[in-house]
N, C-alpha and C positions, 0 to 999 in steps of 0.2 A: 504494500500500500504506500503510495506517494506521498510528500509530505502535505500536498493540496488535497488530496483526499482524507487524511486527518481532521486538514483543519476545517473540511464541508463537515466531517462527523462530530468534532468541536461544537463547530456551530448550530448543527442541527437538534444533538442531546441537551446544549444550554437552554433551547427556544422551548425546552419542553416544560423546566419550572417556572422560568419568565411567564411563561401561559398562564400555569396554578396562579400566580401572583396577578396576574393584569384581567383574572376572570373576576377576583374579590374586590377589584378597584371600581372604584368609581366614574364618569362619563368623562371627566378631565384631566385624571392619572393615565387612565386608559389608552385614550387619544395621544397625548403627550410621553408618553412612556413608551407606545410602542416605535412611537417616530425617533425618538430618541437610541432607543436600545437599535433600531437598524439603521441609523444614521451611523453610532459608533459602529455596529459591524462592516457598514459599506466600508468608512475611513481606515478603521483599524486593516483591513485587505487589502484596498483597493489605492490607499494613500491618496497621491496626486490625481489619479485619474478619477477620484470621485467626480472632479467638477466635469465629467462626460454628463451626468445623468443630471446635475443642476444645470448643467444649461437648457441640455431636453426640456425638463421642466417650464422652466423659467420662458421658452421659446414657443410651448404649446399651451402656456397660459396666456401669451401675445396672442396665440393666432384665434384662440376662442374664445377669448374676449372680443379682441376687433373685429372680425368675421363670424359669426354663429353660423352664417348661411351657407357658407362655403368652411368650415371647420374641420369635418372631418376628411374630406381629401385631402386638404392644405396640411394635416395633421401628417395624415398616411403618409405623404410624400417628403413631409420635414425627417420624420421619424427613421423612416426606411434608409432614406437618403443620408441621414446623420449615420447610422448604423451601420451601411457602407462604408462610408470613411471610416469609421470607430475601427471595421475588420482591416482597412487598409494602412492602418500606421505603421508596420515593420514595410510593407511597398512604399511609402512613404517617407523612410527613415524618421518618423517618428517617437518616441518613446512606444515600446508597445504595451497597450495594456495587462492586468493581471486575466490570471481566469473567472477570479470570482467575479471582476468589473466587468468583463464579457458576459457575463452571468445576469449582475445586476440590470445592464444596458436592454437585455433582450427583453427579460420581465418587466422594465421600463417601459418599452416601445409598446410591448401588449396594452399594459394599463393605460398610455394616450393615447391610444387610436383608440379603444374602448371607448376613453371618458370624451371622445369629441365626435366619436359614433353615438352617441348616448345624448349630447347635447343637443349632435345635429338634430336627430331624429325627435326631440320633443318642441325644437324651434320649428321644423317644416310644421309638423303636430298641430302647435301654436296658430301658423299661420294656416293650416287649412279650414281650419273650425272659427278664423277669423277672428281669433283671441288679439294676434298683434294689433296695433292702432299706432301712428304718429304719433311723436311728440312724446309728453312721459310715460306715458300707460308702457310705448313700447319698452324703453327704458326699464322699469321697473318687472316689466316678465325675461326680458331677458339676465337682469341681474339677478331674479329667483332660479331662473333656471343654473347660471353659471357657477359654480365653486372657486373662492379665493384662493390665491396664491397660497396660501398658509395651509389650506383645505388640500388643496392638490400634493402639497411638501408631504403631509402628512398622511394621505394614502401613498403616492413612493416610495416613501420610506417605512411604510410600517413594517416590524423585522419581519411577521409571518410573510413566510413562500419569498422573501427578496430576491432571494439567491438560486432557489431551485423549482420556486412554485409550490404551491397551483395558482393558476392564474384566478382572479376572480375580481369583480365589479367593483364602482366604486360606493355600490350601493350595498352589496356586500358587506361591505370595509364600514359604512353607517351606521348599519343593521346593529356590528358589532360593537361598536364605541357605543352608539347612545342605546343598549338594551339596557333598562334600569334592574330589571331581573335576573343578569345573566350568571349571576351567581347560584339560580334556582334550574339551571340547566345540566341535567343529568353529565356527566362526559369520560370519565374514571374508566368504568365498563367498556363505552366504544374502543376507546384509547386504549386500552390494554388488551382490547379485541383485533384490535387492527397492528396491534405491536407483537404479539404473539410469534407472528413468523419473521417479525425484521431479523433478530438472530439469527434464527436459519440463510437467510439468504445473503446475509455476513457472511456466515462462515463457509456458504456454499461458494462466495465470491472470492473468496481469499483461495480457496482450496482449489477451485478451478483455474483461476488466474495465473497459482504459481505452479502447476503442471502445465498449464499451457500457455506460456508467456508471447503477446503479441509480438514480440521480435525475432521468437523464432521464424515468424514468415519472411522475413525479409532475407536471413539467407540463404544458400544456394543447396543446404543438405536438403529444407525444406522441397525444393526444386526437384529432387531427384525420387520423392514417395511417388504411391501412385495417388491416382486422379481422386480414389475414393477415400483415401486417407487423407490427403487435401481439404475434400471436402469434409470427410468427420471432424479435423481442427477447426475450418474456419466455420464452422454451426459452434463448437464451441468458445471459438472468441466471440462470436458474437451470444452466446450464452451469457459471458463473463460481462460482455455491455448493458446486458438489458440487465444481469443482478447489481452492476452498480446502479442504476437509475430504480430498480425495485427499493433498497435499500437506501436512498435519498428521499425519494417520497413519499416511505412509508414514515420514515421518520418526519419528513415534511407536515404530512397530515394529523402525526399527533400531535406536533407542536401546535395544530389549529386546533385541536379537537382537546387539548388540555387547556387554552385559551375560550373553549364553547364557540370559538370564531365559525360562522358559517354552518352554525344550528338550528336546525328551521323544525317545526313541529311535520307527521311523519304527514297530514293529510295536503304539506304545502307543495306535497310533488316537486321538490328541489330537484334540479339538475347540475351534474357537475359544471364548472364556471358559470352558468346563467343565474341559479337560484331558484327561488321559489316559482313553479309556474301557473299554482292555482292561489284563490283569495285565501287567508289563513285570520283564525282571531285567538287571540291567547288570553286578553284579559279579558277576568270574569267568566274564563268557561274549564274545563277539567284535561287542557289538552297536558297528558304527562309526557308523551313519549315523541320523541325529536328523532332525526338523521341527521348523517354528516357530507350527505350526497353533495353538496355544494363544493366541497372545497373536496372531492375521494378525484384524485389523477391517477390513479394506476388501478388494473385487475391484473392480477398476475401469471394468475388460472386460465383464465377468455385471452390472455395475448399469447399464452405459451401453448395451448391446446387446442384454440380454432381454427378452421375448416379454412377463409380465406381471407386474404388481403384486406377488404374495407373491413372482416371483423378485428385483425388481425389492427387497424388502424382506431376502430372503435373503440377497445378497449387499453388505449396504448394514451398516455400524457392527456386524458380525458380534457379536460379543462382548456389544454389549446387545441382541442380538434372543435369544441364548441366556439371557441374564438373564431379560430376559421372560419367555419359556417355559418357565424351571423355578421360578421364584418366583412369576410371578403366576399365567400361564394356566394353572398345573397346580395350584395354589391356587385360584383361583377355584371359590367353590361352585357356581356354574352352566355351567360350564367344557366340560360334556359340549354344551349350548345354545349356546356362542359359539362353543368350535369348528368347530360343524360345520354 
């Protein structure tokens, strides 16, 4: 194990008391606390190159403020296109980034095309039903609609998922700071439900990795097995890839699930990255029993034992395959052509 895989496992097992601690807090500890605790982990990694994801920031709060109307391509385009460069700094001769700042950048980008796909579509909203109006009225709906600078710092930075995911809304990210009850949400059980096999697929990773070390493919003994032996190793590095990402997320998602982050009650039909997709009421009624489908990125059973490819994609980084499908593929002008 690398010493940059240590320190994702570092940081992943700290994120899991941080949670215990930031579910007993209050709406202004909460909010503040969790922006803080992943503000120091970007710095503490990422050093110099934090000010990659502050400028993003800072640059897709220009654009959705001034433009509502046009925000979220203007986003997509800033976003993607900063990202580009970001992968091009060693072409560049640049400083080149760390891994975890490559890390941070990417789950940065999700979360602004999100939050300016989200603005867009409730500004057209606005205007089709004839909400907007001249003068101040308009003024005043689009500053309800928009989130301040300080608002936006503090969904980017909040520690859950920074580095490794899951991606998830910014409405999400609300849900969880101002639930005045969130201390009354079950979470112990899931989380130790869902942690159960992280071990296992530690030690499955470790074990397979160092009998079949990725460099042996690069020499020439490897060159000389046969075709079929080839092929048995390279199913198994690529085994050894998906157990480190099984083992990043699963840990990833206790950290949300010891925090009750992205706990929705069971009849709110959450989806992973989307949320809640039916009406839900908690106060004043006897709902006891929650899921954690909002913020679950991985099956590890459905990616390693299904039949084909779109399952084989279904149950793989959940939370950005729903990204995809609501910001690009159902954007896409030719969309009706690709999907089908």
């Amino acid at each position: 194990m690398s010493l940059d895989e240590l320190k994702y496992v570092a940081v992943l097992a700290g994120s899991i008391p941080v949670g215990i601690f930031m579910k007993q807090t209050g709406t202004l500890v909460r909010g503040l606390g969790a922006t803080v605790f992943g503000f120091s982990m970007v710095f503490a990694t990422c050093g110099f190159h934090t000010f990659h994801s502050l400028l993003t920031i800072i640059i897709t709060w220009c654009i959705i403020k001034f433009s509502s109307r046009h925000c979220y391509y203007l986003t997509l385009l800033w976003t993607f296109a900063y990202l580009l460069f970001f992968r091009m700094q060693a072409f560049l001769k640049l400083p080149v980034p760390t891994p975890f700042a490559n890390a941070v950048q990417l789950l940065l980008t999700l979360k602004m095309v999100s939050l300016a796909a989200e603005l867009n579509r409730a500004y057209l909203d606005s205007v089709s039903r004839q909400v907007e109006q001249s003068g101040p009225t308009r003024g005043r709906i689009i500053a309800g609609l928009m989130p301040g600078l300080k608002d936006m710092i503090y969904y980017s930075y909040c520690y859950l998922g920074i580095m490794t995911g899951p991606f998830y809304r910014y409405k999400t990210y609300q849900d969880w700071v101002y639930d005045a009850d969130l201390n009354k949400i079950p979470s112990w059980r899931p989380m130790l439900e869902r942690l159960r096999l992280g071990p296992l697929y530690g030690v499955a990773f470790l074990l397979v990795s160092r009998l079949c070390p990725l460099e042996y493919v690069k020499t020439e003994a490897f060159t000389e097995h046969s075709l079929l032996y080839r092929l048995f190793y390279t199913s198994l590095i690529f085994l050894v890839f998906r157990l480190r990402f099984y083992v990043a997320w699963t840990f990833a998602e206790c950290a949300c699930m010891s925090a009750a982050f992205g706990a929705y009650p069971v009849g709110a039909k959450a989806r992973p990255g989307n949320g809640p997709t039916h009406q839900y009421y908690t106060a004043g009624s006897e709902v006891q029993e929650y899921d954690f489908e909002t913020i679950r990125n991985i099956d590890p059973h459905n990616t390693d034992f299904c039949t084909s490819v779109k399952d084989g994609m279904k149950y793989w980084n959940m939370t950005v395959q729903w990204w995809l499908a609501n910001y690009i593929y159902r954007s896409a002008p030719v969309k009706t052509r690709i999907l089908r």
